[in-house]
DRENVEX-883769 format. One record per residue: residue in one letter; x negated, y, z negated of N, C-alpha, C in turn. Coordinates in steps of 0.2 Angstrom, whole numbers, plus 5000, padded with zeros to 4 digits. Each point is the difference from the previous one (the first is absolute). Layout:
<gubas>
AXYZXYZXYZ/...
</gubas>
This chain:
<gubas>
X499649945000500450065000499650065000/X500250055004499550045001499950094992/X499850035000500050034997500550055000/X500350015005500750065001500449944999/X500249945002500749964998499950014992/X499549984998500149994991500150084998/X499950035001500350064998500750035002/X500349985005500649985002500549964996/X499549935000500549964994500050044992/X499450014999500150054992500450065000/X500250035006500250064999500849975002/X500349945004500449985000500449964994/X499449994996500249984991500350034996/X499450075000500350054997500550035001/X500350005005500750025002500549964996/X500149945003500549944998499950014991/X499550014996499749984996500650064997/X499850075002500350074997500849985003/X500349985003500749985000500449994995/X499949954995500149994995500050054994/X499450045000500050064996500750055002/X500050005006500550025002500750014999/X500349935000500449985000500550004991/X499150004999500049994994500550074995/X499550065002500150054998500850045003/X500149985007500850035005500549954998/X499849954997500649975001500550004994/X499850014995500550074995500350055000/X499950055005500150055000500849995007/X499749975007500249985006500649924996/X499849974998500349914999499849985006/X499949924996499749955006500350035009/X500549995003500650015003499650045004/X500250084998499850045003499350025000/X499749984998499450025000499549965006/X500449925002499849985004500450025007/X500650005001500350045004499650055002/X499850054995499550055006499449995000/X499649944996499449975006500049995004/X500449955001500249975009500250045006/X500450054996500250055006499750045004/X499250034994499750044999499649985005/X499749935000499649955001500350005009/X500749985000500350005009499750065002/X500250034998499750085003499450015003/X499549974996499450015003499749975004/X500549945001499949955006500650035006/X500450025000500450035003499750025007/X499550024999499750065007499849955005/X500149934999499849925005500650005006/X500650024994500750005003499950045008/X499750045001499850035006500049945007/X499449964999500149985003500349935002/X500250005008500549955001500049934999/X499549975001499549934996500349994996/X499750054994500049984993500949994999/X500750065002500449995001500449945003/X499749975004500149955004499849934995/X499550014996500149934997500050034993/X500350064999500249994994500749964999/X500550025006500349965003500349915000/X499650015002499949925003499949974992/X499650024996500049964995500250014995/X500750034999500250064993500249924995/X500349975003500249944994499249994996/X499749975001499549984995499650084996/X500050055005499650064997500650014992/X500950005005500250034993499949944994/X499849945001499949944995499450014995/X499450025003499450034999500250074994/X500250045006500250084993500349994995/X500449945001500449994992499549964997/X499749935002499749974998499050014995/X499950055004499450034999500050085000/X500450024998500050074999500750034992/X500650005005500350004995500149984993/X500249935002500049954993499450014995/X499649975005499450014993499850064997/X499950045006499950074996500650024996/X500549994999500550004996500049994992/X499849915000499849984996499450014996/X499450045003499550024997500050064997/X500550055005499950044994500550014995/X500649954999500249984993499549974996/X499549955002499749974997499650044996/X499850065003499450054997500550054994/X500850015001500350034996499649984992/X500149934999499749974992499349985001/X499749985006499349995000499450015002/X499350004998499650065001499749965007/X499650085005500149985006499549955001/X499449984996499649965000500549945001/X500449994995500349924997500550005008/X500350045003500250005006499849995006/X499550025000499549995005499849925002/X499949964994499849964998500449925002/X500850034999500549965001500149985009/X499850085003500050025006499649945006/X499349984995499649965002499949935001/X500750004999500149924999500549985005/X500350045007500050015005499849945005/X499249985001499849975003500449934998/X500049984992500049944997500849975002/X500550065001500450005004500449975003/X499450035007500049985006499949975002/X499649964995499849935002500549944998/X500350014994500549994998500549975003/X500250065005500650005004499849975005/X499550015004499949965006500149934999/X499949994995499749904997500849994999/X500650014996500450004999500750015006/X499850065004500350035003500049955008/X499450015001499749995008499949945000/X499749964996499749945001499250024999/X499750044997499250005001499549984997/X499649955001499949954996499450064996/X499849984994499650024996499449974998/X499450035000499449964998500149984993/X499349994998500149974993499850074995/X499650035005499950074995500650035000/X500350015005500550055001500649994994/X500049934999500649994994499550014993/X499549995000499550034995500050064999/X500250055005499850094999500750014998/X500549945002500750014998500150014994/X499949964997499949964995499750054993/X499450045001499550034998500550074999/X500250025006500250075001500550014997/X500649954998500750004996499549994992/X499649974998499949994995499550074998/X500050045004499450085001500950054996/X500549995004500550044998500349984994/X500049934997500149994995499550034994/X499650005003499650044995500050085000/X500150025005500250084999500850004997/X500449975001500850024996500049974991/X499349955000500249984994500350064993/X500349984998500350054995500650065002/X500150015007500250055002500649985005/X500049935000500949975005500449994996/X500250044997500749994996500550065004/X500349974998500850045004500450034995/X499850014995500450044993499850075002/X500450034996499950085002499450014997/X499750035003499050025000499649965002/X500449955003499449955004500050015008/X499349985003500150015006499949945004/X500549984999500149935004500450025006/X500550035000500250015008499650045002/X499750044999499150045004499549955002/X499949974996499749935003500349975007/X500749984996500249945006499950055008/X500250094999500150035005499650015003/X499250004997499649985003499749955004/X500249964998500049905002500350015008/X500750044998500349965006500050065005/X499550064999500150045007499349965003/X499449984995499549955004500249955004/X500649964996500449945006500350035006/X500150074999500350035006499650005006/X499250034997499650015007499849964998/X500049924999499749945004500649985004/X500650025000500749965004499750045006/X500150085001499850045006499449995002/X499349974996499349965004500449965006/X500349974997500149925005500950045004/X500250035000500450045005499650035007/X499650044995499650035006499749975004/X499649934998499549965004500549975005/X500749984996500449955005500150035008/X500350074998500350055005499950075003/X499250014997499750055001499550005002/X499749935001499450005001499950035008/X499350044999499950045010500250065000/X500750024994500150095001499750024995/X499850075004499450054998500350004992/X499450024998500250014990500450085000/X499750035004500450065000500750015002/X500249955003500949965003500350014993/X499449934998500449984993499850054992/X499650035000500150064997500650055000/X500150025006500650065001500649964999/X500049935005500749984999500449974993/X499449984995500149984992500250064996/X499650075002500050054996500950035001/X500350005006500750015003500349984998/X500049925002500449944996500050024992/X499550014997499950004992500750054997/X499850105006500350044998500750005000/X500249955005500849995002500249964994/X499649954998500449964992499850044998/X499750034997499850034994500750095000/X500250025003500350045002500750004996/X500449984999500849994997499650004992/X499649944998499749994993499650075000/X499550035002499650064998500450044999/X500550015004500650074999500449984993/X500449945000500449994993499650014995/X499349975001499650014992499550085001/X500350045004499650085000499850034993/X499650004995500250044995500650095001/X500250004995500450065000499550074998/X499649984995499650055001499450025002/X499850035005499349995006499549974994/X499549985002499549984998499650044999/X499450014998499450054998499550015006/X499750055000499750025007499349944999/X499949974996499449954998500249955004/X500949964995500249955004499949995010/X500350075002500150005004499349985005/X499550054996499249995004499849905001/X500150004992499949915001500349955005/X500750025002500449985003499849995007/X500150065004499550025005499449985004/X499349984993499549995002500149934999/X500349974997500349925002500149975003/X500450065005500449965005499250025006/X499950055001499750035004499049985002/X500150004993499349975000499949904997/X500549994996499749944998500749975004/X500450005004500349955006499850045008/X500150045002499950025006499249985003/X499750064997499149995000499849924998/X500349994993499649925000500249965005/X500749985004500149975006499650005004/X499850075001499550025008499449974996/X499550024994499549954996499849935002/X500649964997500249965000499949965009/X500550005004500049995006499450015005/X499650064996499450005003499549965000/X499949974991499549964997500349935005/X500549975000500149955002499850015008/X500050045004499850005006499150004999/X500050044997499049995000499749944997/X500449964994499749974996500449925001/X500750025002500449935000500150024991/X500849945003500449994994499949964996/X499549964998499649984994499550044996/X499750035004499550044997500350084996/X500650015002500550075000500549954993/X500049975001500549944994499750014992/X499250025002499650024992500250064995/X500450035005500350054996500350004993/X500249925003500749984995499450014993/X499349985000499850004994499750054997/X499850055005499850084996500850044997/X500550005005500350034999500250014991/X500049964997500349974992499550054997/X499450015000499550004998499950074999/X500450055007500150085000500450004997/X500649984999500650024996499750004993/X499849934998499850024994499550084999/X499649995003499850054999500150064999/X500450035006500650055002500450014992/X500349954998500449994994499650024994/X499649984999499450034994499750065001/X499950015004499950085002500450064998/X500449975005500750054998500450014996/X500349924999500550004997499949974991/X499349985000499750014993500349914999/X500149975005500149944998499549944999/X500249954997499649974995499849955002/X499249985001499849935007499749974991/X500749944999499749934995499749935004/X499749964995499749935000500749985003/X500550005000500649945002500150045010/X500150054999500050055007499349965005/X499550024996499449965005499849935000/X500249954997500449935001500149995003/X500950035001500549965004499850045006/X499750045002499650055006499549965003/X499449964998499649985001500449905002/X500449994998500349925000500550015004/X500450085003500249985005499950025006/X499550065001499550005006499649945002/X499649964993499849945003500749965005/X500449994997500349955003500450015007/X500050085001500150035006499549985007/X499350004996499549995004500049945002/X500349944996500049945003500649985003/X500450054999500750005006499850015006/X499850065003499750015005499649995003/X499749964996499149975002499750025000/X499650074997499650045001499549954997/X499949994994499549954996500049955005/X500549955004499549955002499950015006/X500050085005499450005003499650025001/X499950024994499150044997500049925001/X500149964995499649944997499849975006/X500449985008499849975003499550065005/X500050074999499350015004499450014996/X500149984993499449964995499450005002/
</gubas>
């Protein structure tokens, strides 16, 4: 990897990584709802000026059923759930849920699809559920003051982007990333739409919320896509896949920084036992070992 891609993936970390803070901070003021409602929209917007041309119109076309599948599947929904998740939990402990993503999708391919698994792969499975149990120990209770549906909400916007993985591979494969960037961001903004209006707060938000809001949609979904879409062209989509494990690692950090939150022995644990296990989802570990 050359020296500007790695700088790329790092600054593409930090992006995804400060989302969280983000989400963290807006989605009080805004609610989960609306707050994502105007990412997405914000987010269409700056993909909007593609709409120009005929091509792009032409197969945004052609393909809107899977694209609107995609915007709810890997946009909406999850982002939904995440930043309810960050209402009770800090953006590090969010971030982290996020990351279990891969584990997922591998999940559901094997279950869903038929896709057979190595013996690591049910190993990193295996590792990576037991990495999450150790981040919620003490904290999945569903009694008032616990954050168990924060967890679970976390849990299942990951299962979301593993179902949209294997959507997109099914019925996307060959359209530009940019196709599927604008058309998930539009899909996303049309579901989100009826919900963001019904849950609008009544009273504006604060000129702070509003900046975090903005710079969410603007810089850590729009920009990160174009980031993102990039590395994978330069470096291919395994090598662009490493994000999954810097990203956790800004947010904490971003979190303690800012937000004065608190990195413990259980946090870096269950951190360290589900990124391993991630690793051997993916195969990252076994194919270092076999260019050994």
């Amino acid at each position: 990897m050359k020296p500007t891609d790695l700088m790329r993936l790092l600054l593409l970390s930090a992006i995804w990584g400060a989302s969280f803070l983000f989400m963290r901070v807006a989605a009080p003021s805004f609610g989960p709802l609306s707050l994502i409602f105007l990412r997405v929209v914000c987010a269409a917007l700056c993909f909007s000026p593609l709409l120009l041309r005929r091509q792009a119109r032409t197969d945004l076309t052609r393909h809107w059923r899977p694209l609107a599948i995609i915007g709810v599947f890997n946009s909406a929904l999850p982002f939904s759930l995440l930043a309810f998740s960050t209402l009770s939990l800090e953006a590090g402990f969010t971030s982290l849920l996020n990351a279990t993503t891969p584990l997922f999708a591998a999940a559901v391919g094997a279950a869903w699809l038929g896709i057979s698994l190595r013996r690591t792969q049910v190993l990193g499975l295996m590792l990576g559920f037991v990495g999450v149990a150790i981040l919620s120990w003490g904290h999945f209770s569903f009694r008032a003051g616990g954050s168990g549906w924060a967890i679970l909400a976390g849990l299942v916007a990951s299962f979301s982007y593993g179902v949209s993985a294997h959507v997109a591979k099914r019925h996307l494969a060959g359209v530009s990333p940019m196709i599927v960037a604008t058309g998930s961001m539009i899909s996303a903004s049309l579901a989100m739409l009826p919900l963001g209006l019904w849950a609008w707060p009544k009273n504006s938000p604060p000129a702070s919320a509003w900046a975090y809001a903005i710079t969410l949609a603007v810089i850590c979904t729009a920009l990160a896509y174009l980031l993102y879409f990039n590395l994978i062209a330069r470096i291919g989509a395994t090598n662009a896949s490493t994000v999954t494990f810097i990203v956790p690692a800004f947010a904490i950090v971003w979190g303690n920084l800012i937000l004065g939150e608190q990195l413990t022995l259980q946090i870096l644990l269950g951190m360290a036992v589900t990124l391993l296990g991630t690793a051997f989802t993916i195969g990252i570990l076994q194919r270092q070992g076999k260019a050994m």
